[in-house]
N, CA, C, O and CB atoms as a CASP TS submission, in Angstrom:
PFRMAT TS
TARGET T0000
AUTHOR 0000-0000-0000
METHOD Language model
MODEL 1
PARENT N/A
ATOM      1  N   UNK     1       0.849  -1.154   0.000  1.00  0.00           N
ATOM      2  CA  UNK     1       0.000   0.000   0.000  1.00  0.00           C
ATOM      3  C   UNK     1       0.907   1.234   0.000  1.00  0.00           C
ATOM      4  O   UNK     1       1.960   1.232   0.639  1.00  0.00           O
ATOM      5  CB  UNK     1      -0.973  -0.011   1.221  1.00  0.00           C
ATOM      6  N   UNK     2       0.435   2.449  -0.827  1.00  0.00           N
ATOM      7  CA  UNK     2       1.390   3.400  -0.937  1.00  0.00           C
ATOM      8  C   UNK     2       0.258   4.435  -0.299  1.00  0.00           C
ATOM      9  O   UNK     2      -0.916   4.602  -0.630  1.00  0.00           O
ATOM     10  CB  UNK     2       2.124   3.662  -2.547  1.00  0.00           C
ATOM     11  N   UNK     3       1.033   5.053   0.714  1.00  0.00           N
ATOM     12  CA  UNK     3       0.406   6.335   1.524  1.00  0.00           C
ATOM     13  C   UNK     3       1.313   7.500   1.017  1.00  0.00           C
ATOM     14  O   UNK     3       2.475   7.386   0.628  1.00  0.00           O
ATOM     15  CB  UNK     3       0.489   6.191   3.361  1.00  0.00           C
ATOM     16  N   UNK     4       0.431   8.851   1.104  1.00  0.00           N
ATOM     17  CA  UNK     4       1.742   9.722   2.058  1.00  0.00           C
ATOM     18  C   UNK     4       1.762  10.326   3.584  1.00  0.00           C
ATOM     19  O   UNK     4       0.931  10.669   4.425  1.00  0.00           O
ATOM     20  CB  UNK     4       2.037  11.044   1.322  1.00  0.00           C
ATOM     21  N   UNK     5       2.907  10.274   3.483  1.00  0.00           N
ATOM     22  CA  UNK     5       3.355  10.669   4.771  1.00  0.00           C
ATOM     23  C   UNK     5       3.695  11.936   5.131  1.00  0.00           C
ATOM     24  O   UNK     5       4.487  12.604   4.467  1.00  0.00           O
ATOM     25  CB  UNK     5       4.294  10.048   5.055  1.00  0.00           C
ATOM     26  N   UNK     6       2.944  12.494   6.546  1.00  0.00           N
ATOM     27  CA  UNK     6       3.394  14.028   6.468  1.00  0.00           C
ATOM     28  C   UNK     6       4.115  14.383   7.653  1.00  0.00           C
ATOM     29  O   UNK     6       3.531  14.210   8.723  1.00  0.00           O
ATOM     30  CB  UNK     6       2.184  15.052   6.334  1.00  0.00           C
ATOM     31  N   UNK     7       5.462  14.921   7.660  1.00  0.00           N
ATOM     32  CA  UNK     7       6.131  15.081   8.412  1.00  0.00           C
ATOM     33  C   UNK     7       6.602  16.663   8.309  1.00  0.00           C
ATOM     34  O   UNK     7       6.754  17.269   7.248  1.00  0.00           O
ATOM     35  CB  UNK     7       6.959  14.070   8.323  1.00  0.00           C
ATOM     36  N   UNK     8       6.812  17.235   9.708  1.00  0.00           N
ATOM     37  CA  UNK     8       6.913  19.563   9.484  1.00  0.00           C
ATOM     38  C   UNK     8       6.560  19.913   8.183  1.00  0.00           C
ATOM     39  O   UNK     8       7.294  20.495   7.384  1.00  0.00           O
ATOM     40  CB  UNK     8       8.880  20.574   9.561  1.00  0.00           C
ATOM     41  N   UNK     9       5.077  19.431   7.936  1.00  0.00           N
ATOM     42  CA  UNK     9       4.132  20.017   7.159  1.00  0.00           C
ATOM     43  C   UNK     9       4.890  19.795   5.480  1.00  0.00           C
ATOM     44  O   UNK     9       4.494  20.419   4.496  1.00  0.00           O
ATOM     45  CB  UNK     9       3.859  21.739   7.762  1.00  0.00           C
ATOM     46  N   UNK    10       5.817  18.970   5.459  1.00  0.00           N
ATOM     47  CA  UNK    10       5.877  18.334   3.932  1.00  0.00           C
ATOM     48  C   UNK    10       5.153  16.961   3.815  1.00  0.00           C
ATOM     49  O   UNK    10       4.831  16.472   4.898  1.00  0.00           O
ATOM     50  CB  UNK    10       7.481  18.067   3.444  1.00  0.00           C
ATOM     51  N   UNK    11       4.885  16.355   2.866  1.00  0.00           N
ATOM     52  CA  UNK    11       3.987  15.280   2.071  1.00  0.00           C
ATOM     53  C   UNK    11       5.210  14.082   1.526  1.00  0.00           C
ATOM     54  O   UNK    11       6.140  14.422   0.794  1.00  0.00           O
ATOM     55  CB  UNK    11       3.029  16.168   0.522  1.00  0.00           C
ATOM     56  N   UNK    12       5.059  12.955   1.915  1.00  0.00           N
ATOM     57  CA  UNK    12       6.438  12.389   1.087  1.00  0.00           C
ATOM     58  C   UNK    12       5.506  11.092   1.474  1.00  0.00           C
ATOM     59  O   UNK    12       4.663  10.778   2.314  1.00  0.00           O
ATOM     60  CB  UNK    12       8.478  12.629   1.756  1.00  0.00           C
ATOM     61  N   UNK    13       6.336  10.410   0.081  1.00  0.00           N
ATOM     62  CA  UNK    13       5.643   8.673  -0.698  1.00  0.00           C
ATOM     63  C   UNK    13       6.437   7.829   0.312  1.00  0.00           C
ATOM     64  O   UNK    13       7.639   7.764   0.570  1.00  0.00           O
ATOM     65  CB  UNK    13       6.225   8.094  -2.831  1.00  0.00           C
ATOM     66  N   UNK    14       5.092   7.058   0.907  1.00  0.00           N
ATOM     67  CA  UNK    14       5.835   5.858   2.040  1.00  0.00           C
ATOM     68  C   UNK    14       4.986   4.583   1.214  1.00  0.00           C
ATOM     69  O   UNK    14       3.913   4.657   0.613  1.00  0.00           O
ATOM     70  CB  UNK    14       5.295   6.069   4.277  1.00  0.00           C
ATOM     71  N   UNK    15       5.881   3.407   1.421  1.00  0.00           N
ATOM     72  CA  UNK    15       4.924   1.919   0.935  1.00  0.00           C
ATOM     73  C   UNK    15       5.149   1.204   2.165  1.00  0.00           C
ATOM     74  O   UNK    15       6.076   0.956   2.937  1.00  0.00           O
ATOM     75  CB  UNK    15       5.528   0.838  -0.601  1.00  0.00           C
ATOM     76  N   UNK    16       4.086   1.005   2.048  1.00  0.00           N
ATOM     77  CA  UNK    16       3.696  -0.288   3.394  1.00  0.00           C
ATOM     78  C   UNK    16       3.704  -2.067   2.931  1.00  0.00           C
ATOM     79  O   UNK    16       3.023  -2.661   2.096  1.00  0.00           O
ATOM     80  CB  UNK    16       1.726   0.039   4.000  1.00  0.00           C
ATOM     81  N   UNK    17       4.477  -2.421   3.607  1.00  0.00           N
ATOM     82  CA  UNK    17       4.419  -3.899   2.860  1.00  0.00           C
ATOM     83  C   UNK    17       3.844  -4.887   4.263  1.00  0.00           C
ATOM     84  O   UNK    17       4.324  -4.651   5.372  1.00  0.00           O
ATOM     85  CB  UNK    17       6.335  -4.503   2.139  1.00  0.00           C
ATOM     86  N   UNK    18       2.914  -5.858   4.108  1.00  0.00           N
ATOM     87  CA  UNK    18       2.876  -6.276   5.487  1.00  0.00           C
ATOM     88  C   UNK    18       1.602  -6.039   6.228  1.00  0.00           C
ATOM     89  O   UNK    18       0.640  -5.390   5.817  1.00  0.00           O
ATOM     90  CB  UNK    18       3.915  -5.635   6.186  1.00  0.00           C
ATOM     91  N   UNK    19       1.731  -6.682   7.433  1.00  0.00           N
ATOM     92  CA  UNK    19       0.452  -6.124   7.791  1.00  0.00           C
ATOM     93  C   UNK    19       0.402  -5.702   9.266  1.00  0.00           C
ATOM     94  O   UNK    19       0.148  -6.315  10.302  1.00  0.00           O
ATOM     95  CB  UNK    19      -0.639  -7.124   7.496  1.00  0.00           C
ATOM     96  N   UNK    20       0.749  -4.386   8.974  1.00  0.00           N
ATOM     97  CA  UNK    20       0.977  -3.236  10.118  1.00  0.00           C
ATOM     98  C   UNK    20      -0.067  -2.567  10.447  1.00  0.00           C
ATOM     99  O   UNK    20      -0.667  -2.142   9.460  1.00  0.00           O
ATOM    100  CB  UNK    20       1.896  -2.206   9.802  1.00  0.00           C
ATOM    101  N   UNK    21      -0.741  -2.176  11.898  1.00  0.00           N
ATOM    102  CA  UNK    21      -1.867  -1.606  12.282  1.00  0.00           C
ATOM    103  C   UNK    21      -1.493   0.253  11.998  1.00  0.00           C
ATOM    104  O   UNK    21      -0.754   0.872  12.763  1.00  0.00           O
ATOM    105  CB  UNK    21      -2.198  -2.185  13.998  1.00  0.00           C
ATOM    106  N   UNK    22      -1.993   0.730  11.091  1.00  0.00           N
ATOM    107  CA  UNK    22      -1.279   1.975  10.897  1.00  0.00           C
ATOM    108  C   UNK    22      -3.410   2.872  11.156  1.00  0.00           C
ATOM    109  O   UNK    22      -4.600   2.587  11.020  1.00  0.00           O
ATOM    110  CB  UNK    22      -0.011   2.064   8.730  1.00  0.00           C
ATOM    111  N   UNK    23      -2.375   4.110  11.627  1.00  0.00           N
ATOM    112  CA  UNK    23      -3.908   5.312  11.228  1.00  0.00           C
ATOM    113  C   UNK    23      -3.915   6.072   9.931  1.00  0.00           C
ATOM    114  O   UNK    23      -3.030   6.895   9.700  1.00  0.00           O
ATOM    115  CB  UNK    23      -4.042   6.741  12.377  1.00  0.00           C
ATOM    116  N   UNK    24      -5.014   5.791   8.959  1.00  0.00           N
ATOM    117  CA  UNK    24      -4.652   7.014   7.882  1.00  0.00           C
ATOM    118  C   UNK    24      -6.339   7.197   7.739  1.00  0.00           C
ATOM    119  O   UNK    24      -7.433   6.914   8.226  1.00  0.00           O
ATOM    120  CB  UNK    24      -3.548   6.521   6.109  1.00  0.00           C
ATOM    121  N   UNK    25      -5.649   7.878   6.707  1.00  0.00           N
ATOM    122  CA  UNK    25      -7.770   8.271   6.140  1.00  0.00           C
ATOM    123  C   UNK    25      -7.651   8.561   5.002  1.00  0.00           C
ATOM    124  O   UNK    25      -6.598   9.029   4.570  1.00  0.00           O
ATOM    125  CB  UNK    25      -8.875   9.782   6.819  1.00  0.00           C
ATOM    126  N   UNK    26      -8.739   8.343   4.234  1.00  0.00           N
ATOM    127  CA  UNK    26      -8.904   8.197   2.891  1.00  0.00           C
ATOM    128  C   UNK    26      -9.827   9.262   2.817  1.00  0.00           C
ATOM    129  O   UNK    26     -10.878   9.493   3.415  1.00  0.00           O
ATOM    130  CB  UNK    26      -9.338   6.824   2.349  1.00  0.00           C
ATOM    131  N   UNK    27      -8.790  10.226   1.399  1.00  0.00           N
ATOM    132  CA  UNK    27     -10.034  11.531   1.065  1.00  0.00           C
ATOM    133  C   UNK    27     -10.537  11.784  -0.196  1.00  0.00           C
ATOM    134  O   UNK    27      -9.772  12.109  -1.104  1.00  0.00           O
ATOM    135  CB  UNK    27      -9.558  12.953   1.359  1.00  0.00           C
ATOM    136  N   UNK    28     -11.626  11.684  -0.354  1.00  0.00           N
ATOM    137  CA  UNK    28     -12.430  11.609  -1.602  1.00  0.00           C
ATOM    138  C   UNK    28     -13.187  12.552  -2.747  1.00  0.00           C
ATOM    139  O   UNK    28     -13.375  12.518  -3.963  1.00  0.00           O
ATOM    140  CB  UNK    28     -13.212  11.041  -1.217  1.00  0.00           C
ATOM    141  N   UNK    29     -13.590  13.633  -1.328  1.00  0.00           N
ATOM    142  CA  UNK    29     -14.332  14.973  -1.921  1.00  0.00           C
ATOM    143  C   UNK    29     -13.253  15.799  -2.337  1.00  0.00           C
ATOM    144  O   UNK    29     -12.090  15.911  -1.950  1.00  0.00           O
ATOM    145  CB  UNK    29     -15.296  15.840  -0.833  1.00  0.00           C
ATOM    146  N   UNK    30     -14.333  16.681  -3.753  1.00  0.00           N
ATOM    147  CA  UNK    30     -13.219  17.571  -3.680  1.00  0.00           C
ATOM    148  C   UNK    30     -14.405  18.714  -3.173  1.00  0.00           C
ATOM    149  O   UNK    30     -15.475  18.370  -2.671  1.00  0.00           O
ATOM    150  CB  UNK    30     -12.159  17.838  -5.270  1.00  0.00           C
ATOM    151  N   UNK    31     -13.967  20.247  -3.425  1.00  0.00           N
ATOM    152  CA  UNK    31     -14.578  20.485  -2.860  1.00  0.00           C
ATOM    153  C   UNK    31     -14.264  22.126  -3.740  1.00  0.00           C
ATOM    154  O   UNK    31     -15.087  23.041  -3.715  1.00  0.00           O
ATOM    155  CB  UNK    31     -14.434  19.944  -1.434  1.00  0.00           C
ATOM    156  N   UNK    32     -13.516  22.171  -4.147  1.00  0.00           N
ATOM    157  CA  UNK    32     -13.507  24.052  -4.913  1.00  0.00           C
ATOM    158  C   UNK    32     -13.219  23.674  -6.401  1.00  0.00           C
ATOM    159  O   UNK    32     -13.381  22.552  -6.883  1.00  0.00           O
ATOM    160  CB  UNK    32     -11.856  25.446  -4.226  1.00  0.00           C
ATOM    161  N   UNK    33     -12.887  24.492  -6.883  1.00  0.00           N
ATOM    162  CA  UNK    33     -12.856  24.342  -8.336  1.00  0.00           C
ATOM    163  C   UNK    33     -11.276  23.874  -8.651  1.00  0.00           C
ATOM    164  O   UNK    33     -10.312  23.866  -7.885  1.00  0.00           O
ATOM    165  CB  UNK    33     -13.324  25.841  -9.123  1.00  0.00           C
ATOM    166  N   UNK    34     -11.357  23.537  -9.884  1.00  0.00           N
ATOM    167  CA  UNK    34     -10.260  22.396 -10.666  1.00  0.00           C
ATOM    168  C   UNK    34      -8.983  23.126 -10.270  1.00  0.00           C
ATOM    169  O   UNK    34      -8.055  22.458  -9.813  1.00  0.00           O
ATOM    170  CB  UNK    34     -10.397  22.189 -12.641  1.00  0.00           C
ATOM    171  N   UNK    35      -8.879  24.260 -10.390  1.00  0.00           N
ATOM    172  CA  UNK    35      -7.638  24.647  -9.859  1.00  0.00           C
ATOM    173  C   UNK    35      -7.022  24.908  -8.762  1.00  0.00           C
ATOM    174  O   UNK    35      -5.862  25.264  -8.553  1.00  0.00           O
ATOM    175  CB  UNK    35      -7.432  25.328 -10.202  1.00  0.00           C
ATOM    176  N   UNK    36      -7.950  24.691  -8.029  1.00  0.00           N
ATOM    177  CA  UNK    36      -7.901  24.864  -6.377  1.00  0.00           C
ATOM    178  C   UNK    36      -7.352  23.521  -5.713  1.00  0.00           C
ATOM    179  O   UNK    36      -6.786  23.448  -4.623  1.00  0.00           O
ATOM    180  CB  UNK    36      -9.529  25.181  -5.704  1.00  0.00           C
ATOM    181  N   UNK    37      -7.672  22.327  -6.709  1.00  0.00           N
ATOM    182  CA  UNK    37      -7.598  21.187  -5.814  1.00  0.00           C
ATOM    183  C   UNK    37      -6.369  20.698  -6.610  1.00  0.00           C
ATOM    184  O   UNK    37      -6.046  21.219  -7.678  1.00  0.00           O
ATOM    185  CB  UNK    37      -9.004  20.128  -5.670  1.00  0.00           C
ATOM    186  N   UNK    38      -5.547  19.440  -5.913  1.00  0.00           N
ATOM    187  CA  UNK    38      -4.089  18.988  -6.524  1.00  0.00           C
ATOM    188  C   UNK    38      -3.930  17.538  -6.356  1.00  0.00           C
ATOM    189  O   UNK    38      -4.066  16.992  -5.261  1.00  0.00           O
ATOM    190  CB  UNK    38      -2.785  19.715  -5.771  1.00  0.00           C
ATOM    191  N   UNK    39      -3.644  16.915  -7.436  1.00  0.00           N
ATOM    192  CA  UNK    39      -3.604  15.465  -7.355  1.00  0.00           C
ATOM    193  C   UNK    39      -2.260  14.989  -6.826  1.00  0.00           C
ATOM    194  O   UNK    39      -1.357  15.777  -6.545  1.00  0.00           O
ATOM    195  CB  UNK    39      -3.884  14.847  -8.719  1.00  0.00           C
ATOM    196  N   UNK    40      -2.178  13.879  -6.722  1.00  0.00           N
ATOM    197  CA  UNK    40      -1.224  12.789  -6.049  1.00  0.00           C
ATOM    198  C   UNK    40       0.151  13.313  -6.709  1.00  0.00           C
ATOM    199  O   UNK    40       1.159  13.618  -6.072  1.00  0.00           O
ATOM    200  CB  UNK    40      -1.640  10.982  -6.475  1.00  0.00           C
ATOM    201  N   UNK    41       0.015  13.353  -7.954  1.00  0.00           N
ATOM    202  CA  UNK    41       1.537  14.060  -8.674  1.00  0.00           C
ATOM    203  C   UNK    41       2.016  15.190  -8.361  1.00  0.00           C
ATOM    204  O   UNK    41       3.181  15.543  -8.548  1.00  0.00           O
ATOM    205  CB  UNK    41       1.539  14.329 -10.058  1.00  0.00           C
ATOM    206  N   UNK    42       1.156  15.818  -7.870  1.00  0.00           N
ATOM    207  CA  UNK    42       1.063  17.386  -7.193  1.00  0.00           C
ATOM    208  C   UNK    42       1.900  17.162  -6.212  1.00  0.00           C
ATOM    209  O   UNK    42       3.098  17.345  -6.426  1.00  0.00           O
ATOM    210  CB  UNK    42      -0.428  18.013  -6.586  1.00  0.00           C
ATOM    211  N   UNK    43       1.344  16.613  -4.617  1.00  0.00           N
ATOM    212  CA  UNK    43       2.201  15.981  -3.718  1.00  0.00           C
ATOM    213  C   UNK    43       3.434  15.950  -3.191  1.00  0.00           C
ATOM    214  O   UNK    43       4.107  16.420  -2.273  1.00  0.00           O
ATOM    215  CB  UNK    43       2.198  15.254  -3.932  1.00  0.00           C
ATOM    216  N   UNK    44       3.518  14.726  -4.742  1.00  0.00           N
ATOM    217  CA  UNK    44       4.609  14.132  -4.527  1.00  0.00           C
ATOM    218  C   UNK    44       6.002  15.046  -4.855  1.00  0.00           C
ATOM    219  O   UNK    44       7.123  14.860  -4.382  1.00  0.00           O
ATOM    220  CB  UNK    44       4.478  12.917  -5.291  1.00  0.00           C
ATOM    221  N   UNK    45       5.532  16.198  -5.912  1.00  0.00           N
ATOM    222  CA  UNK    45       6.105  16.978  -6.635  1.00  0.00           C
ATOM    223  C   UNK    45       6.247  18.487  -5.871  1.00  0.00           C
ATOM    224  O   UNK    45       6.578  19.564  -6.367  1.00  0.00           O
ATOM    225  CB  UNK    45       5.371  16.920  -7.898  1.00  0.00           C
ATOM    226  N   UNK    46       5.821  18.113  -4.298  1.00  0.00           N
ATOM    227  CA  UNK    46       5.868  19.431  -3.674  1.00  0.00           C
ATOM    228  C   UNK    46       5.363  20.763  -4.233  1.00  0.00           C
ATOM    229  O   UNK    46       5.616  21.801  -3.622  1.00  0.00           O
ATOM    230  CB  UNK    46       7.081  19.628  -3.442  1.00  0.00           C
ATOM    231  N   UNK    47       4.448  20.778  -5.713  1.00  0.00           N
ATOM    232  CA  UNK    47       3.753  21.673  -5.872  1.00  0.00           C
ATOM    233  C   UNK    47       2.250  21.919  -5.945  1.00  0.00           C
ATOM    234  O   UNK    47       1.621  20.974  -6.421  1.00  0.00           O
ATOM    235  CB  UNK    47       4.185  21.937  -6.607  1.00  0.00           C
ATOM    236  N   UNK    48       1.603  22.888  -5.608  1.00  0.00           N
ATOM    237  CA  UNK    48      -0.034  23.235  -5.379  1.00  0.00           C
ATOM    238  C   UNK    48       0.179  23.779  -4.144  1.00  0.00           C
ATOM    239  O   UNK    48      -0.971  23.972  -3.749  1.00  0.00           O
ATOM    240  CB  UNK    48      -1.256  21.932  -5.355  1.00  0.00           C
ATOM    241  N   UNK    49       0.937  24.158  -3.263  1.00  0.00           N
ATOM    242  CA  UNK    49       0.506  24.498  -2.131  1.00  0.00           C
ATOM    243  C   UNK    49       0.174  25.958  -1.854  1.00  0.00           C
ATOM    244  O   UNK    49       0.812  26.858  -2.400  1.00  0.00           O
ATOM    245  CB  UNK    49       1.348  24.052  -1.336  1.00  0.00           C
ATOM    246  N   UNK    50      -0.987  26.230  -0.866  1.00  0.00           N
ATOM    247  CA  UNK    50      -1.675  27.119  -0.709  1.00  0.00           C
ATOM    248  C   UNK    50      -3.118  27.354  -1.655  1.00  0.00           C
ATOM    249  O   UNK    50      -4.020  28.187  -1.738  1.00  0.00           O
ATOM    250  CB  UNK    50      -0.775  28.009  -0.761  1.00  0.00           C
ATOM    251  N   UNK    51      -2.782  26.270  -2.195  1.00  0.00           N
ATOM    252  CA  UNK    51      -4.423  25.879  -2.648  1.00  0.00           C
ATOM    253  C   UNK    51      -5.324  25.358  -1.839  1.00  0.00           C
ATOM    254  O   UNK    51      -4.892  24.546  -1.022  1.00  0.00           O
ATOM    255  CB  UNK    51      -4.547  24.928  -3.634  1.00  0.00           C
ATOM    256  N   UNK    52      -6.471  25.595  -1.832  1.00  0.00           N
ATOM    257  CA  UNK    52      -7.845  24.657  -0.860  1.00  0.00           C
ATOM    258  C   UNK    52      -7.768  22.884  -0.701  1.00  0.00           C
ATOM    259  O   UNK    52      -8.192  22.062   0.110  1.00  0.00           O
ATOM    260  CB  UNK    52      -9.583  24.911  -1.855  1.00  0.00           C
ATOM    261  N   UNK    53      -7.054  22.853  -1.842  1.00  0.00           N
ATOM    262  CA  UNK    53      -7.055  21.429  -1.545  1.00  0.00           C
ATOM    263  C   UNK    53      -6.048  21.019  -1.207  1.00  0.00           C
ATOM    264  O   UNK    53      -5.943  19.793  -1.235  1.00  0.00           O
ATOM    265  CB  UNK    53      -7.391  20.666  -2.396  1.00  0.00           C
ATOM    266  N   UNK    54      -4.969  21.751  -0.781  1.00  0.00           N
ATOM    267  CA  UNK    54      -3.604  21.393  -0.603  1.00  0.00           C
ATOM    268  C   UNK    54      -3.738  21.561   1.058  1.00  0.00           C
ATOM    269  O   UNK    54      -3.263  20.759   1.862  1.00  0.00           O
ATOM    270  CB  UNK    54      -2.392  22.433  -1.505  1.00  0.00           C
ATOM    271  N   UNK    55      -4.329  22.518   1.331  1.00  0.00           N
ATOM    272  CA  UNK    55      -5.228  23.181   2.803  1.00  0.00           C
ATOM    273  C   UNK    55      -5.536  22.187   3.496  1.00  0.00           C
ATOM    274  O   UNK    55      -5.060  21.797   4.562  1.00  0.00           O
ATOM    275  CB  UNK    55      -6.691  23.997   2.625  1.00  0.00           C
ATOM    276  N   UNK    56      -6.443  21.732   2.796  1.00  0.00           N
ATOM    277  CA  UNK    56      -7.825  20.740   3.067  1.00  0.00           C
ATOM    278  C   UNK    56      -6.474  19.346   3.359  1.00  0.00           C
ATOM    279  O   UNK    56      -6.524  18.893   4.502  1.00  0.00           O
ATOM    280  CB  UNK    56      -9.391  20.481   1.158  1.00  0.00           C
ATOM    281  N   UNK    57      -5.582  18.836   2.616  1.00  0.00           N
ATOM    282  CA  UNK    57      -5.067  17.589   2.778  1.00  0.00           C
ATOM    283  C   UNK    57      -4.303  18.001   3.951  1.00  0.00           C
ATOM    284  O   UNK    57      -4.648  17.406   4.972  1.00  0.00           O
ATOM    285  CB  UNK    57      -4.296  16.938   1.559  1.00  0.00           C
ATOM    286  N   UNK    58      -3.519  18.711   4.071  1.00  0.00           N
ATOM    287  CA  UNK    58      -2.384  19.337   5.128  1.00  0.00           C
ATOM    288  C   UNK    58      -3.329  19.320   6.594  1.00  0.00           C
ATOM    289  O   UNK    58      -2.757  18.973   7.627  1.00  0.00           O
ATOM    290  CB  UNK    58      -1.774  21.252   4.602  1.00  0.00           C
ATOM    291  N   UNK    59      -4.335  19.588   6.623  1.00  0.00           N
ATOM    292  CA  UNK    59      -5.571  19.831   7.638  1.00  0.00           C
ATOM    293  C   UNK    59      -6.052  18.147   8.361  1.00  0.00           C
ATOM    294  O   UNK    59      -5.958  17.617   9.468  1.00  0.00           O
ATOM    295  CB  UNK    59      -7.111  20.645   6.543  1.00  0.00           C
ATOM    296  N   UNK    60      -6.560  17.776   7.079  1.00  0.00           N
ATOM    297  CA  UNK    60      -6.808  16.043   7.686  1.00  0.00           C
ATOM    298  C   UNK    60      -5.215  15.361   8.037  1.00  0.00           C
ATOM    299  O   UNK    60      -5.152  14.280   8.622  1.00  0.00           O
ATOM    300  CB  UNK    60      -7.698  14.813   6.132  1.00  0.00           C
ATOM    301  N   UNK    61      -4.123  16.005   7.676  1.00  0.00           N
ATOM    302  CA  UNK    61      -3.056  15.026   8.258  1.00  0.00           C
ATOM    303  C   UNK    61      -2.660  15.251   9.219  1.00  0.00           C
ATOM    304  O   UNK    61      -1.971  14.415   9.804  1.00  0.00           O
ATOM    305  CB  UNK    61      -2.041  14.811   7.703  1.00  0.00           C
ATOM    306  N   UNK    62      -2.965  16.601   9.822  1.00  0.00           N
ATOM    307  CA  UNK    62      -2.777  16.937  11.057  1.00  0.00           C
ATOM    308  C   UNK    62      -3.731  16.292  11.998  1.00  0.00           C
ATOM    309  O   UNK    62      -3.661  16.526  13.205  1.00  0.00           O
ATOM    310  CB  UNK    62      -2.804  18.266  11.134  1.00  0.00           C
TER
END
């Protein structure tokens, strides 16, 4: 399973192999318009931030 992981408010690609009791959450909605929100490549690529949806993910990982 590939998560990310957020550590002093950066986003970085962790894989889970195994079967480890971990906490995450799965987010589905979006919620502002197309440019507001940032996909997985976004992320990983450390860019979109200060967008609503970059907000919104940074928010549930806290």
């Amino acid at each position: 399973m590939r998560l990310l992981r957020l550590e002093d408010n950066e986003f970085s690609l962790t894989e889970i192999v195994g079967n480890k009791n971990l906490r995450y959450a799965i987010l589905l909605h979006t919620c502002g318009a197309d440019d507001e929100e940032v996909a997985f490549k976004d992320l990983v690529k450390g860019i979109g931030k200060g967008t609503t949806g970059y907000n919104k993910i940074l928010f549930c990982g806290k």
